[in-house]
C-alpha positions as CSV (number, residue, x, y, z in Angstrom):
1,X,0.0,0.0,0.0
2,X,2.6,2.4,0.9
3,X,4.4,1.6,-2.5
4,X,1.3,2.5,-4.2
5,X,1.0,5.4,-2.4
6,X,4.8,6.2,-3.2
7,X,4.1,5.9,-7.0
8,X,0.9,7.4,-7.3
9,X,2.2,10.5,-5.8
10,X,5.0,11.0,-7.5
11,X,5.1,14.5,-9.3
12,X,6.1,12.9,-12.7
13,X,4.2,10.3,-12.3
14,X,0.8,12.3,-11.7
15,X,1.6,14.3,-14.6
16,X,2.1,11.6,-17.1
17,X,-1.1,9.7,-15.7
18,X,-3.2,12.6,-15.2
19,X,-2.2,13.9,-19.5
20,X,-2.7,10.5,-20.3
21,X,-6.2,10.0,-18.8
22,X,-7.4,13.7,-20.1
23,X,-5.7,12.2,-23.5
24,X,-7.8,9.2,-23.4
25,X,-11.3,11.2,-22.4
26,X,-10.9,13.4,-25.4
27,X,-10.0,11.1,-27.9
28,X,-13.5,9.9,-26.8
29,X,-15.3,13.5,-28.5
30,X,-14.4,11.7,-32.0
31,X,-14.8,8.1,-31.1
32,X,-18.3,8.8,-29.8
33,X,-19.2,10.7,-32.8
34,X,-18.1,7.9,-35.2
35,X,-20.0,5.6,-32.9
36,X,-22.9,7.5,-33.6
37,X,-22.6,7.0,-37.2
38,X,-21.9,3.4,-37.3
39,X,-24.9,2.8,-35.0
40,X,-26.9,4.9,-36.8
41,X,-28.2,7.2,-33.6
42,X,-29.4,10.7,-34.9
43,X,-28.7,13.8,-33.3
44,X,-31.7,14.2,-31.3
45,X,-32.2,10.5,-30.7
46,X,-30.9,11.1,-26.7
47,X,-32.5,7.4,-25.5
48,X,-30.7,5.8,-28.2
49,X,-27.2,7.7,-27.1
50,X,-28.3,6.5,-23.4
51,X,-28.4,3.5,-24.4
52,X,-25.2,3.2,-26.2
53,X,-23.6,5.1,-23.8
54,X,-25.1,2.4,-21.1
55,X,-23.5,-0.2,-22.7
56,X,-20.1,1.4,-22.7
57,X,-19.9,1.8,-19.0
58,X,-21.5,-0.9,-17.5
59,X,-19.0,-2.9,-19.9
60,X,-16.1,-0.6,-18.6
61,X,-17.2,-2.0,-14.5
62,X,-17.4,-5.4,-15.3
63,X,-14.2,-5.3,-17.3
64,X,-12.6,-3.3,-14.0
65,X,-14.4,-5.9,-11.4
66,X,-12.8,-8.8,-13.6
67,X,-9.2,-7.5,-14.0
68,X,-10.1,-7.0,-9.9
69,X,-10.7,-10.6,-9.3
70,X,-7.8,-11.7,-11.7
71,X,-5.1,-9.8,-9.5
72,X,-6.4,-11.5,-6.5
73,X,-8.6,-8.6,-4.9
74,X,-12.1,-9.4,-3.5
75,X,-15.5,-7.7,-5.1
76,X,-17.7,-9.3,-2.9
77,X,-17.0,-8.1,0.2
78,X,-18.4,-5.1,1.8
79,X,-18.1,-3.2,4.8
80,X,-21.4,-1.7,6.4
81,X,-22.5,0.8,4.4
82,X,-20.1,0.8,1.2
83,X,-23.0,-0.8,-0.8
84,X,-24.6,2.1,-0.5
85,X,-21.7,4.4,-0.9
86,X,-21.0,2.8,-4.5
87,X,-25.0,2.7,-5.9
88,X,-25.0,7.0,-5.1
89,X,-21.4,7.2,-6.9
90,X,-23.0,5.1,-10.2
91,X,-26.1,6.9,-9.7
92,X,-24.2,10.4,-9.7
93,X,-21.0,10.0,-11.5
94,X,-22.0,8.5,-14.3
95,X,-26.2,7.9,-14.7
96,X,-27.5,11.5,-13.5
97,X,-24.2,13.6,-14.7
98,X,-24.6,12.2,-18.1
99,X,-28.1,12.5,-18.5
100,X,-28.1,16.6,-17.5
101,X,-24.6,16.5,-19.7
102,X,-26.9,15.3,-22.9
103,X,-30.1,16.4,-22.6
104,X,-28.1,20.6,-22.3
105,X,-26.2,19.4,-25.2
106,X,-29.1,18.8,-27.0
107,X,-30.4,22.3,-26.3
108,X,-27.0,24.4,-26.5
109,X,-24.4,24.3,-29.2
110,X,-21.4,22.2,-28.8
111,X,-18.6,25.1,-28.3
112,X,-20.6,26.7,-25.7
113,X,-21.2,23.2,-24.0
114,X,-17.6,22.5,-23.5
115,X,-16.9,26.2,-22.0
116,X,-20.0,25.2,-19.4
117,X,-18.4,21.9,-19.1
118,X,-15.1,23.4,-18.1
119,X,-16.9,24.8,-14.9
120,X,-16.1,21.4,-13.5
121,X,-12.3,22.0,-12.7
122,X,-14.0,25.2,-10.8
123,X,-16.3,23.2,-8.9
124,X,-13.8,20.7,-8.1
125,X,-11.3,22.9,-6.6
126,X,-14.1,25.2,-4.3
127,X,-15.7,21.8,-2.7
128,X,-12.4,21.0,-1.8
129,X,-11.2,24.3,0.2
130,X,-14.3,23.6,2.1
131,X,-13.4,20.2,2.7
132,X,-10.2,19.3,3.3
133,X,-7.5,21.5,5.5
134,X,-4.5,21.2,3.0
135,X,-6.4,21.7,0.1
136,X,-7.2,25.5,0.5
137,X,-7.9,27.7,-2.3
138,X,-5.0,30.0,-3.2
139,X,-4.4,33.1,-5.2
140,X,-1.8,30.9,-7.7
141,X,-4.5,27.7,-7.6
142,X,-7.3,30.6,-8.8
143,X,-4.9,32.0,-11.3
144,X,-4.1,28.1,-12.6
145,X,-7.7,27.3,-12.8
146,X,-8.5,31.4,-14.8
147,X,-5.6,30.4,-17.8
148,X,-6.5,27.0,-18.1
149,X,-10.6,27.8,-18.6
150,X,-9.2,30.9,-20.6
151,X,-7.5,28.4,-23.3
152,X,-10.9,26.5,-23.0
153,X,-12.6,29.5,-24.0
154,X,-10.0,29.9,-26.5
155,X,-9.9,26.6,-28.3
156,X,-13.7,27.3,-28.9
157,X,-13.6,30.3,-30.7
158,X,-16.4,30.5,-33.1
159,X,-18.2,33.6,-33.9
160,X,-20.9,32.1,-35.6
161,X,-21.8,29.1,-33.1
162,X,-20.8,31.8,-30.0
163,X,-23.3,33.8,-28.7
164,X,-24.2,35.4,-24.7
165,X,-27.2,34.1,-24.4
166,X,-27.9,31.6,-21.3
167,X,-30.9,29.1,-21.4
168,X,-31.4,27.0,-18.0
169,X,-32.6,23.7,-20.3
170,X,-29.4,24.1,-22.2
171,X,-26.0,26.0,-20.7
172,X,-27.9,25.1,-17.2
173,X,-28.0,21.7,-17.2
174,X,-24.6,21.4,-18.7
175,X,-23.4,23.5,-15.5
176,X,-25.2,21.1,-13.1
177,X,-23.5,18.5,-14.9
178,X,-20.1,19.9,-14.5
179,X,-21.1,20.0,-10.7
180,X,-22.5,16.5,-10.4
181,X,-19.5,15.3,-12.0
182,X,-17.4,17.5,-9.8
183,X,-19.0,16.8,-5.9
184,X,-19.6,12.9,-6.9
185,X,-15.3,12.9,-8.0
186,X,-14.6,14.3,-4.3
187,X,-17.1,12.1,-2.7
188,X,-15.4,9.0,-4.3
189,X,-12.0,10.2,-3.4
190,X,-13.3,9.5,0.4
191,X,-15.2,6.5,-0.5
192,X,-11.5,5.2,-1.9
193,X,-10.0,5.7,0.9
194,X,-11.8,2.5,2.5
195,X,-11.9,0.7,-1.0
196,X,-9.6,-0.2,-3.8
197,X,-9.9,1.9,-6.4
198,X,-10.4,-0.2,-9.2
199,X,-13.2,-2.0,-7.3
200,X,-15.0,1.3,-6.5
201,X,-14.4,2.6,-10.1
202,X,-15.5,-0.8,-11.4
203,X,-18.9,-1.2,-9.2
204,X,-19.3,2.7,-10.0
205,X,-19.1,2.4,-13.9
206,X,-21.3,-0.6,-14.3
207,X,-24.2,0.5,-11.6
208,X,-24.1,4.1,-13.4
209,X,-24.1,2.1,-17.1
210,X,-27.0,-0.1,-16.4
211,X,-29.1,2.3,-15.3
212,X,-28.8,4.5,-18.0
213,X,-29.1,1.4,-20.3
214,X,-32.6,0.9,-18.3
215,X,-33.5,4.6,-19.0
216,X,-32.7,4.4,-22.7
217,X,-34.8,1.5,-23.1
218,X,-37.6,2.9,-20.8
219,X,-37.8,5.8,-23.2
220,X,-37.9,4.2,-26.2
221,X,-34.2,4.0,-27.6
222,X,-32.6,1.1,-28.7
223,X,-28.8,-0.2,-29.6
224,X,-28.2,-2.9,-32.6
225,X,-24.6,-4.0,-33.5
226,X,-24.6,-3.5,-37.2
227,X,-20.9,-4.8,-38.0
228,X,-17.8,-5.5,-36.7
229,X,-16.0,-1.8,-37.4
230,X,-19.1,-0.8,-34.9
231,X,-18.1,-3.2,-32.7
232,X,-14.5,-2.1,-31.9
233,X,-15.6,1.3,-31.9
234,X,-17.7,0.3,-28.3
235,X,-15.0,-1.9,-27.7
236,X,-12.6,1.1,-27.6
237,X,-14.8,3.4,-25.9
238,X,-15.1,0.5,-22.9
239,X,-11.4,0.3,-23.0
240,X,-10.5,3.9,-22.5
241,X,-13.5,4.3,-19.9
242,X,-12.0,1.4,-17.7
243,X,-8.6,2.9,-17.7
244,X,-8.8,6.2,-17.8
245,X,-11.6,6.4,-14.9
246,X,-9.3,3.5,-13.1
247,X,-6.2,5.2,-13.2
248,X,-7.7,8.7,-12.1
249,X,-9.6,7.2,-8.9
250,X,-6.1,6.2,-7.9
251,X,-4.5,9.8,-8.6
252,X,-7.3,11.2,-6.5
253,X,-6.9,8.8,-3.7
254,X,-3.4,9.6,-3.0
255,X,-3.1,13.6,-4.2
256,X,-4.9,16.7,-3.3
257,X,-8.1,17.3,-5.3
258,X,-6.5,20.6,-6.3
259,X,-3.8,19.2,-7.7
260,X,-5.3,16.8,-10.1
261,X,-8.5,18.8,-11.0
262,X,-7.1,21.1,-13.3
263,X,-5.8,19.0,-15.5
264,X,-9.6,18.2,-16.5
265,X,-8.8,21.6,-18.8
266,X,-6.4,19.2,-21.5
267,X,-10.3,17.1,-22.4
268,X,-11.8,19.7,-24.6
269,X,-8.0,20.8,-25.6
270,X,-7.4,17.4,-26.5
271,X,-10.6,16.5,-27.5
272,X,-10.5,19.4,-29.9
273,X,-7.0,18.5,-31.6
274,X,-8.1,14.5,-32.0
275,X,-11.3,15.7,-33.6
276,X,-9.6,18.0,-36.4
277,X,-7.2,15.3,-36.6
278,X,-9.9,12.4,-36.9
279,X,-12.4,13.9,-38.7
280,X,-10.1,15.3,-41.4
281,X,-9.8,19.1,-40.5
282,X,-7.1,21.7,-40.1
283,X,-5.4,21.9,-37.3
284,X,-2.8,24.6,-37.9
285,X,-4.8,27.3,-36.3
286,X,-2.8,29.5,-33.7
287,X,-5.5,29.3,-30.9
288,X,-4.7,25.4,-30.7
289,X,-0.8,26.2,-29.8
290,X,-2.3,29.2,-27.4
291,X,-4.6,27.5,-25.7
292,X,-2.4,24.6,-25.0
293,X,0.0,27.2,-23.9
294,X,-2.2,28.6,-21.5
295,X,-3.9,25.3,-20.0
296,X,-0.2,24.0,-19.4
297,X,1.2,27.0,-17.2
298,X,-2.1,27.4,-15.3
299,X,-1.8,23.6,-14.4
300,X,2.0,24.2,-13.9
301,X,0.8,27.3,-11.6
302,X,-1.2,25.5,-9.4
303,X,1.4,22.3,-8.7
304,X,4.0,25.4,-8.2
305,X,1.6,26.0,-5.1
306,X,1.6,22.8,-3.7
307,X,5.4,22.3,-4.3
308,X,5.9,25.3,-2.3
């Protein structure tokens, strides 16, 4: 445990995990659209995107709970009360964030939805002044946190999808998202605490991905596997979920909230680059360079703090 503990908190170690996981979620932007079109779920078809996305997670937690079980760790034992703790992290983290995450994408456009979704690293680091003594907000952590949502911003510069409007069905329920997603990460930090992390992440992913499989069904979408290219595409999408969410329940375990949150900033920055790169568009535009720029130092800005 205390190697673990050692390795996990390493400075280069957290770096390279934590860019690899951010790495990983936003190659999922392109990955998810492609599955789209290979499963043939339209735009506005939001059961048939629960559904899929159902199946991906719930896949992703049995996957975790069996590489669990083949390294010799127990699934099936609980202390009192940890059965409970995992069901409200599926039903949180993953079923009820998604569901507010879609249903204001459906009613927002997609640049102003990843600003709103970029709240999250906000969120993330506010819950955690109030809840943990060495995890205080600071005047360099709040300056990290302003450069990296300013190359957020950045990155999504588009004057004809960009407007100040605000609607509460659309920008609002991607905020509540990003907050879901933001108090249900710091609640399974302490959950982890008593609880391997790939077991928590594992029973967290497939509760979460069953239920919104159930509430895709329930409302009338539906998921057919139309070939084998479709096929790997989930197949990827399970892989990346499983390791990505794996390996950042273990950076959160042993590290400061504060520290790891903004590095959430490199999944639209990322996501953004894979996309162009993916889906055949240009990505020799200077706001790509500059707002990589600017997410880097504000991450570097806010590790500076906790170094000092």
């Amino acid at each position: 445990m205390e190697t673990r503990a050692h390795f996990f908190s390493d400075k280069k170690v957290v770096f390279f995990i934590a860019t690899l996981c951010c790495l990983l979620w936003g190659s999922a932007y392109p990955a998810i659209k492609n599955g789209y079109e290979l499963f043939h779920i339209a735009d506005n078809d939001i059961p048939g995107k629960l559904v899929f996305a159902g199946y991906r997670f719930a896949f992703a937690g049995g996957l975790l709970l069996a590489i669990a079980v083949l390294s010799g760790r127990s699934i099936g034992r609980f202390q009192r009360g940890q059965l409970a703790q995992l069901t409200l992290l599926g039903v949180f983290q993953t079923s009820l964030q998604y569901v507010f995450f879609y249903i204001g994408l459906a009613y927002t456009t997609g640049v102003k939805g990843s600003i709103m979704n970029a709240t999250s690293t906000f969120f993330s680091v506010l819950i955690a002044h109030y809840l943990y003594q060495n995890d205080k907000l600071t005047l360099n952590k709040l300056a990290g946190c302003l450069l990296g949502f300013i190359g957020v911003m950045v990155v999504n510069i588009d004057s004809h999808a960009m407007d100040f409007s605000f609607t509460f069905l659309g920008d609002g329920f991607v905020v509540i998202a990003a907050f879901i997603l933001s108090a249900s990460t710091i609640y399974g930090k302490r959950v982890s605490q008593t609880m391997d992390p790939t077991v928590m992440t594992g029973y967290q992913l497939a509760i979460g991905g069953i239920i919104l499989t159930l509430s895709g069904y329930i409302t009338g979408g539906s998921l057919s596997m139309p070939d084998w290219k479709a096929m790997l595409m989930l197949g990827y999408l399970i892989l990346l979920s499983s390791i990505a969410f794996s390996l950042w329940s273990q950076l959160l375990k042993y590290n400061r909230v504060g520290m790891v949150a903004p590095f959430n900033f490199l999944i639209p920055i990322s996501g953004t680059l894979l996309s162009a790169m993916f889906l055949d568009e240009s990505i020799l535009e200077w706001k790509y360079f500059f707002a990589l720029v600017m997410v880097c130092s504000g991450i570097w800005l806010v590790n500076r703090v906790i170094r000092k």
